[in-house]
C-alpha positions in Angstrom: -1.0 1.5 -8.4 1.4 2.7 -10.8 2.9 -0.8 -11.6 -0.7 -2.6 -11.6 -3.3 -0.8 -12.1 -7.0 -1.3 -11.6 -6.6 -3.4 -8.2 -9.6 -3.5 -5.5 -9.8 -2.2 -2.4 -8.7 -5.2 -0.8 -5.9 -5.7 -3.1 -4.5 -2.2 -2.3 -4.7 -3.3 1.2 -2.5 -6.1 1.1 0.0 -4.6 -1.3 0.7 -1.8 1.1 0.1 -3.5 4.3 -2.9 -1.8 5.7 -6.5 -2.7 7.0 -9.2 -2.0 4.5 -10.9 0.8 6.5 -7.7 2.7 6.4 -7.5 2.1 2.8 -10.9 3.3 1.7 -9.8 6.4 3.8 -7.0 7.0 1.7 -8.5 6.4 -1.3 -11.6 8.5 -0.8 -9.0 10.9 -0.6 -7.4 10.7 -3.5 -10.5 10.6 -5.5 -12.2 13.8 -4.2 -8.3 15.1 -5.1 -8.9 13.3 -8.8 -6.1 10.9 -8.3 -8.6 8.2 -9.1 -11.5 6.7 -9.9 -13.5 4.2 -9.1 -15.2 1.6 -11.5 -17.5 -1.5 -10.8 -16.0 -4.6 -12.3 -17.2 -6.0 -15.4 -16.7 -9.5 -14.6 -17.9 -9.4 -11.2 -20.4 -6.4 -10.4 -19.7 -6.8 -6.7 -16.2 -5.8 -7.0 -14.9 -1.8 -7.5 -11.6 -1.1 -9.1 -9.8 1.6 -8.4 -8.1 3.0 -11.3 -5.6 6.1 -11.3 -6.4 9.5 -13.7 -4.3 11.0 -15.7 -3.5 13.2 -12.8 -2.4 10.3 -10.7 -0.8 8.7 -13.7 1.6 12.2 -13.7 2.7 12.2 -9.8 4.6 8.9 -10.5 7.5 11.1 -12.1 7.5 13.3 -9.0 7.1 11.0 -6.1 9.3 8.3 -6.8 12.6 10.1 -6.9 11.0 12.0 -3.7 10.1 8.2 -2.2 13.8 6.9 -3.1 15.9 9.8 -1.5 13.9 9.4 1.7 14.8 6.0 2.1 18.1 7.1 0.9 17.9 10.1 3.8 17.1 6.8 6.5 19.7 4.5 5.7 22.4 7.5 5.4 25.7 6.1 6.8 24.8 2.6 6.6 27.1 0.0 4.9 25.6 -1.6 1.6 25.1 -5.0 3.2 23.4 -3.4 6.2 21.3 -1.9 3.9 20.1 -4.9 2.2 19.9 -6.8 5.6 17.5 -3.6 6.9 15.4 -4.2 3.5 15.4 -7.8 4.1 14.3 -7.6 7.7 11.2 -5.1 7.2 10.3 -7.2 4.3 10.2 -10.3 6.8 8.3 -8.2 9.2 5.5 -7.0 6.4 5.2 -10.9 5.5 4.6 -11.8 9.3 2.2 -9.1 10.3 0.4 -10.1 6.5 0.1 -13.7 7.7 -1.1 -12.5 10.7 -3.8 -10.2 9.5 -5.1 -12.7 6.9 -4.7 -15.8 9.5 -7.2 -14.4 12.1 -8.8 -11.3 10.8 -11.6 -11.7 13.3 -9.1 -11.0 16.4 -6.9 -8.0 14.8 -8.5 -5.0 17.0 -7.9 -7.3 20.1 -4.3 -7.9 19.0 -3.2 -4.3 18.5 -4.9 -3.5 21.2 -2.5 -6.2 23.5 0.1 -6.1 21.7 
C-alpha cells in the first residue's frame, strides 16, 4: 500500500497473494489499529478503497529496513546468483498459484484441501 495507495480489497488480495477473506481479516485489523481507512469509491459506489493514515503512512520507514534484513537473514550464505535464482523461483511460484486462484476460483477450498 505504500507504493499504490487506495487499492480495493480485491486488489490487495492479488498483490500479496492471498484469498480475499484472509485479506478483509487483515485489514479489519489494521483499521481498528488506525493503519487505515476505508472509503467508498467515488466512481463506482460499490467498490471500498482502502487507504493508509498517517499512522500507516509512518511504519513504512520502520518496516522496510526490518522486511529487507529478514530476507537478508534467509538467504544468509547464499551465492548472489543463487539468490536471484531463489527470487526468481518464488516469483514463478506466486504467478502459478495466481493463475491458479483466478482460473478456477470456484474449486480453490477443494484444491487445498487435496493438494
Amino acid at each position: 500500500m505504500w507504493y499504490e495507495d487506495g487499492q480495493t480489497q480485491r486488489e490487495l488480495s492479488d498483490v500479496v497473494g492471498t484469498m480475499e477473506p484472509t485479506t478483509l481479516t487483515a485489514i479489519r485489523s489494521m483499521e481498528a489499529k488506525g493503519l487505515v481507512t476505508r472509503i467508498r469509491s467515488e466512481q463506482d459506489r460499490r467498490k471500498i478503497n482502502i487507504h493508509l493514515t498517517p499512522r500507516g503512512l509512518a511504519l513504512r520507514d520502520e518496516l522496510l529496513p526490518l522486511a529487507r534484513q529478514v530476507v537478508e537473514d534467509a538467504v544468509d550464505g547464499f551465492a548472489e546468483r543463487d539468490r536471484e535464482n531463489l527470487m526468481r523461483y518464488l516469483g514463478l511460484i506466486q504467478e502459478n498459484l495466481a493463475k491458479r486462484i483466478n482460473d478456477d476460483p470456484v474449486s480453490d477450498d477443494a484444491y487445498l484441501m487435496t493438494g
